[in-house]
GUZALUM-769207 format. One line per field, with one value per atom (N, C-alpha, C): chain; x, y, z negated. Coordinates in pm, 1 decimal. Layout:
<recs>
ch	c(A ...)
px	c(X ...)
py	c(Y ...)
pz	c(Z ...)
</recs>
This chain:
<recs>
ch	c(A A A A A A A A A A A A A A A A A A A A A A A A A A A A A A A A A A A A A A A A A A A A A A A A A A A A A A A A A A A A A A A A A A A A A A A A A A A A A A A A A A A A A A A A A A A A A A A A A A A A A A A A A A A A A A A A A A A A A A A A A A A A A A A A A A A A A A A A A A A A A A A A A A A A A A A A A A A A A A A A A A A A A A A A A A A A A A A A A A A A A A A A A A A A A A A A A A A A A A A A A A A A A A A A A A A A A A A A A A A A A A A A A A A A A A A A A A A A A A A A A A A A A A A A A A A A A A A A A A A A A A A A A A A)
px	c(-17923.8 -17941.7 -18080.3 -18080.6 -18214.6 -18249.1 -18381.1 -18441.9 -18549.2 -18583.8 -18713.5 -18795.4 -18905.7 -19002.1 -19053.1 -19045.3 -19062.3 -19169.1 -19229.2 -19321.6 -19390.8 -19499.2 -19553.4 -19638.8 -19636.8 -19718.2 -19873.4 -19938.9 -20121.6 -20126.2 -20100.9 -20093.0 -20081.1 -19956.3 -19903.1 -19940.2 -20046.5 -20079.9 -20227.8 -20313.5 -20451.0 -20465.0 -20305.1 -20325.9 -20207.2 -20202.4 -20138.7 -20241.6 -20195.3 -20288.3 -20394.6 -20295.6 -20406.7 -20543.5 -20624.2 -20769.7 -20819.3 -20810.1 -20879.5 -20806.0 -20712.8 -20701.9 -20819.7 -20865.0 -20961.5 -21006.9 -21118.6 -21201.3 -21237.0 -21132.1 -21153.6 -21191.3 -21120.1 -21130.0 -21282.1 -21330.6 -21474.3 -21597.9 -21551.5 -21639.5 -21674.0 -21556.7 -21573.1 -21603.5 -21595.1 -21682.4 -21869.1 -21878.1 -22013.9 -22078.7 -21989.4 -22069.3 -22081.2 -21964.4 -22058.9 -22158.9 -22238.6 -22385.7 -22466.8 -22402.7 -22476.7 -22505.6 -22491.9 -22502.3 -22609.1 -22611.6 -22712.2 -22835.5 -22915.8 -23009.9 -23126.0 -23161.7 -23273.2 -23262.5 -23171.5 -23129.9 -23219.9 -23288.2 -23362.8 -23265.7 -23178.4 -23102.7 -23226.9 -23199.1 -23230.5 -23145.4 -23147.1 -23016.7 -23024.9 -23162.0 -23151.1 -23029.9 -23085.0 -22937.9 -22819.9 -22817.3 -22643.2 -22619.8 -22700.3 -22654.6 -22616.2 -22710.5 -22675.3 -22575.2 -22491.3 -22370.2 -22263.4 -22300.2 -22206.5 -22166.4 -22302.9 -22325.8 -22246.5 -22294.3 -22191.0 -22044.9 -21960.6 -21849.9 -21783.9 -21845.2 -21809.0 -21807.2 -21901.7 -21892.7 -21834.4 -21792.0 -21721.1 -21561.7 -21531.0 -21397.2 -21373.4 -21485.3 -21505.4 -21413.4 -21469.6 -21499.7 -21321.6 -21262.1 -21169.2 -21043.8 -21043.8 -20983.6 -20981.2 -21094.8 -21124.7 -21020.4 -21021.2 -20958.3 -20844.5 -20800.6 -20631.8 -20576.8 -20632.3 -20573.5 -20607.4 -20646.9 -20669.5 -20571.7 -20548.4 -20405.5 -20265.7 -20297.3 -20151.1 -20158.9 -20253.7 -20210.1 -20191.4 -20242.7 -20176.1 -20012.6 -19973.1 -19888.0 -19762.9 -19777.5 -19696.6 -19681.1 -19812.6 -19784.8 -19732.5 -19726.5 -19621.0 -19498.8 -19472.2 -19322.7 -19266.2 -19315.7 -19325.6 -19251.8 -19323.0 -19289.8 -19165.7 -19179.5 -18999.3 -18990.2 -19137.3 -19168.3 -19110.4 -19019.5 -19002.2 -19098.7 -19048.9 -19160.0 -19111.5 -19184.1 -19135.1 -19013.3 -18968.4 -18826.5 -18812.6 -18766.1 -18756.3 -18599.8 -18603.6 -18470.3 -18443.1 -18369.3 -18356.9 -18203.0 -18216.8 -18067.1 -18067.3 -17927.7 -17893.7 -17823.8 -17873.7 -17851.2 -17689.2)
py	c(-9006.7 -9118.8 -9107.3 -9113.8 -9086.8 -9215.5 -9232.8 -9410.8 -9365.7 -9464.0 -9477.5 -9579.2 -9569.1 -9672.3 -9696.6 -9851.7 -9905.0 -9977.8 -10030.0 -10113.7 -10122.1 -10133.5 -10108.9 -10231.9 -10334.5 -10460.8 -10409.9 -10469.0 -10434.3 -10539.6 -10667.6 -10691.6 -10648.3 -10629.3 -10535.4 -10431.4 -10360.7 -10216.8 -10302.4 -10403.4 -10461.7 -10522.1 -10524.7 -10639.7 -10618.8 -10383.0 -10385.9 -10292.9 -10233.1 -10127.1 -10047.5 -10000.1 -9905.1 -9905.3 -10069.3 -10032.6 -10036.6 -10101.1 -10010.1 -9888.9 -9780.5 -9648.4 -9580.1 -9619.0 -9572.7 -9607.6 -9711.7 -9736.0 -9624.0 -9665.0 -9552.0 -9370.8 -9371.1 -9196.7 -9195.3 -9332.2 -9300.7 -9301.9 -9397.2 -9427.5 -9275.2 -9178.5 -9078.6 -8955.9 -8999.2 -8870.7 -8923.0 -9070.8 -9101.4 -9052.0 -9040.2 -9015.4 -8862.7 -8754.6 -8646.7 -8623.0 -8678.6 -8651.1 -8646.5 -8709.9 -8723.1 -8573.5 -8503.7 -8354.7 -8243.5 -8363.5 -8265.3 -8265.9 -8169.0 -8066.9 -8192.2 -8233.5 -8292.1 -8489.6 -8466.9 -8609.8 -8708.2 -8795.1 -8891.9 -9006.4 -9008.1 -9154.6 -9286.6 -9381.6 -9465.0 -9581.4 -9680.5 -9814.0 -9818.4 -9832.0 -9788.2 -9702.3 -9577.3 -9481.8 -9501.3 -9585.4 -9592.9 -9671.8 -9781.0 -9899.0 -9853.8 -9752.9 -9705.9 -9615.2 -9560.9 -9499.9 -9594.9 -9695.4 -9818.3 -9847.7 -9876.8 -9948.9 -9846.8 -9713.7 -9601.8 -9622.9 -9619.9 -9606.8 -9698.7 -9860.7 -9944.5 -9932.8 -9846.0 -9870.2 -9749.6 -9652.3 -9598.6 -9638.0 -9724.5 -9830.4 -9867.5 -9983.8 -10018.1 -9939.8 -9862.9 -9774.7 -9709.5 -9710.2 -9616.6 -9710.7 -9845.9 -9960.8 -9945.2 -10018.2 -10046.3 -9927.5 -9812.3 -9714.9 -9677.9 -9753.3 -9773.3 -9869.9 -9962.6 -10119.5 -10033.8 -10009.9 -9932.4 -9849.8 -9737.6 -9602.5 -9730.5 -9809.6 -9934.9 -9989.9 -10036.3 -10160.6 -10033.0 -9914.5 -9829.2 -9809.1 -9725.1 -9722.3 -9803.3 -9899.3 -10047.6 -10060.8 -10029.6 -10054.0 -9955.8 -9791.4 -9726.5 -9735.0 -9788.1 -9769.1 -9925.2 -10013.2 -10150.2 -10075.2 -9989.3 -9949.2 -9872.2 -9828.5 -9672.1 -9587.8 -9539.7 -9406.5 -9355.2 -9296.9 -9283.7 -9290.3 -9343.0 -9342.8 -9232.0 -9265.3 -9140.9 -9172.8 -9064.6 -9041.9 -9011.4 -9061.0 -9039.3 -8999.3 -8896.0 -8851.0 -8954.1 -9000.7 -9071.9 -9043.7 -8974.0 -8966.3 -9051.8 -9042.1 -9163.4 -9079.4 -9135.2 -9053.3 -9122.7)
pz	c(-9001.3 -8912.5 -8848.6 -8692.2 -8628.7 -8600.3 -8638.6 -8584.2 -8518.3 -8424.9 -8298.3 -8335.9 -8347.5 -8413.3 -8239.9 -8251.9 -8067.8 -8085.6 -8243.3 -8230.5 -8351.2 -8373.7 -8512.8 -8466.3 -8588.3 -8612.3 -8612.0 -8572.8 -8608.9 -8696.7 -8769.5 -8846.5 -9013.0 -8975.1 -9090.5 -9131.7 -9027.7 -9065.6 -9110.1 -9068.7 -9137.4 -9216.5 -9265.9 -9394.6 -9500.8 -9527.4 -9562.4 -9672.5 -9800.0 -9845.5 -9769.7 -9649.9 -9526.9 -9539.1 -9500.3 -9534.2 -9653.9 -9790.2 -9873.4 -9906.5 -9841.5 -9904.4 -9823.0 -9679.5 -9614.1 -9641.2 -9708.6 -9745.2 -9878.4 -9957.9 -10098.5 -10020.6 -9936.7 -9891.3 -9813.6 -9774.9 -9707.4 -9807.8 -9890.1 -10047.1 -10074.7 -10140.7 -10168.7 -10116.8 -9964.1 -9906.2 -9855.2 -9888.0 -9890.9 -9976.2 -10094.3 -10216.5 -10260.9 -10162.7 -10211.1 -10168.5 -10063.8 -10043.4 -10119.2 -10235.6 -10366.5 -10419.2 -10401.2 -10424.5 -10338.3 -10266.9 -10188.8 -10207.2 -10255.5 -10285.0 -10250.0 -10158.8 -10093.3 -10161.6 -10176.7 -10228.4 -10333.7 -10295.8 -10409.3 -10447.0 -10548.0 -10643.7 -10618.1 -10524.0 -10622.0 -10578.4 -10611.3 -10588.8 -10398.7 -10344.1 -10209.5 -10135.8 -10187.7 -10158.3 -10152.0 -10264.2 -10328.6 -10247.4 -10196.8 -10149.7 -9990.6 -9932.0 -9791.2 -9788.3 -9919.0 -9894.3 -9891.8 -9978.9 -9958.8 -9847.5 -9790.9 -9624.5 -9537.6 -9557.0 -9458.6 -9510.1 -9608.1 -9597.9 -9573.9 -9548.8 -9485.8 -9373.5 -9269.3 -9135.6 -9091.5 -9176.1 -9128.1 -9123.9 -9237.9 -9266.6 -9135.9 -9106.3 -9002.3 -8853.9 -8832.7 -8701.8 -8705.1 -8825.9 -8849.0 -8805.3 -8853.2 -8870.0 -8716.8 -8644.5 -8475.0 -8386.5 -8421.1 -8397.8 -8446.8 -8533.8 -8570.1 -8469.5 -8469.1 -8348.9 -8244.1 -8206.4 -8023.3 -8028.3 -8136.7 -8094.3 -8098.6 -8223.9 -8222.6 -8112.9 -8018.9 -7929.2 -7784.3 -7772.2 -7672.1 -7675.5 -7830.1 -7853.3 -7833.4 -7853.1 -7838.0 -7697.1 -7612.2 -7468.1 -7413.4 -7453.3 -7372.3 -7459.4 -7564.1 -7560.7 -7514.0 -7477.4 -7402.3 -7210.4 -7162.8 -7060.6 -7054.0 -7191.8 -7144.9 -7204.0 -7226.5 -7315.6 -7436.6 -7482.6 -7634.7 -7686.3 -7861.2 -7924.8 -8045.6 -8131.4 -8232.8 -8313.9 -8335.8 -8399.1 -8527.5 -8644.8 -8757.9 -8774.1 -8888.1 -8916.9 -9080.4 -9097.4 -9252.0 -9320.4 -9434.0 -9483.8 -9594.5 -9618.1 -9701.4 -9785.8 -9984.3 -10082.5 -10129.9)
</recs>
């Protein structure tokens, strides 16, 4: 069975797991900086990797609603949208 996804909620995608799994995947690439050679620990630090993987959350989120609210508007006009194949067990 082939389905056409015509509309994806921005809701549903901001207030679903989605941002903290990005959040968790930005946490953990803030924190391998922690490895780097030049690096001084102190709660400062930690706290500005915090601060980065929030604004990168941020920035990632802002840029999910912008590809969703394009998206929505060309398949609003005509455009196919994407096609999923789904079988049934």
């Amino acid at each position: 069975m082939k389905v056409e996804i015509k509309k994806i909620g921005i809701s549903t995608v901001l207030f679903s797991v989605f941002p903290l799994a990005v959040f968790v995947v930005m946490l953990v690439a803030a924190f391998m900086e922690v490895f780097n050679p030049d690096a001084v620990i102190n709660m400062a630090y930690i706290m500005g990797l915090v601060m980065r993987a929030i604004q990168s959350t941020l920035l990632f989120l802002v840029s999910s609603v912008f590809f969703l609210l394009v998206y929505n508007l060309l398949c609003a006009i005509g455009i196919r949208g994407v096609r999923v194949e789904l079988e049934d067990k």
